[in-house]
N, C-alpha and C positions, 0 to 999 in steps of 0.2 A: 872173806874169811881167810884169815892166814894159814899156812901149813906153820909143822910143830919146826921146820928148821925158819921159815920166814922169821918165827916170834924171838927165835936166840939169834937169829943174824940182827932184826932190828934194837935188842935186848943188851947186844954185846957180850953174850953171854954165849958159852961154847953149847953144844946141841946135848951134852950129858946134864948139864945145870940144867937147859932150858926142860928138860922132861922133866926134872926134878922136880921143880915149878910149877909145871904143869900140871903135874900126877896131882901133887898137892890141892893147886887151885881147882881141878876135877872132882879131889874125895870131898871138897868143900862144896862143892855143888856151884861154885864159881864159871867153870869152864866144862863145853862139852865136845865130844868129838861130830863131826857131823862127815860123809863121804859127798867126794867131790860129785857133782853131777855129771862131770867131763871125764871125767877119771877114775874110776871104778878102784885103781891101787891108791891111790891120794886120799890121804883126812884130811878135814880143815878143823882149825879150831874156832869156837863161837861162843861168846859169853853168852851167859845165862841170863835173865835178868836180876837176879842177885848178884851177880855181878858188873852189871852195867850200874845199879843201885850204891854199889858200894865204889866204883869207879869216878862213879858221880858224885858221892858224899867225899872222896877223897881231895877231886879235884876242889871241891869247895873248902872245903878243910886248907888244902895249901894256900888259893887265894887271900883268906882268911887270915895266915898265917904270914903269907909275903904284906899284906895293908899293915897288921901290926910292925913289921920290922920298919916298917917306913914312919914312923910316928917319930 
């Protein structure tokens, strides 16, 4: 589970956006905090499974969408 600065470093997105996002994908019920087990000051973040669901229905959706251009 990644911490909230891993998700805008790998995001490319600065750490203000990246909570932006965040909060959002959270009030959604998308994303939760969970504490590190090693690290008592450390959160991780961890989709939910509504969000693994809708990650999932995305990536398929793109696939979907890259076979049509290919036509």
């Amino acid at each position: 589970m990644p911490t909230q600065q891993q998700v805008a470093d790998m995001s490319g997105a600065d750490r203000m956006m990246g909570s932006k996002v965040i909060r959002v994908l959270e009030e959604r019920g998308l994303l939760v905090w969970r504490p590190d087990p090693a690290d008592a000051r450390v959160l991780r973040i961890e989709m939910t499974a509504a969000g693994m669901e809708l990650a999932r229905k995305g990536g398929a959706d793109r696939g979907r969408h890259r076979s049509a251009d290919l036509r």
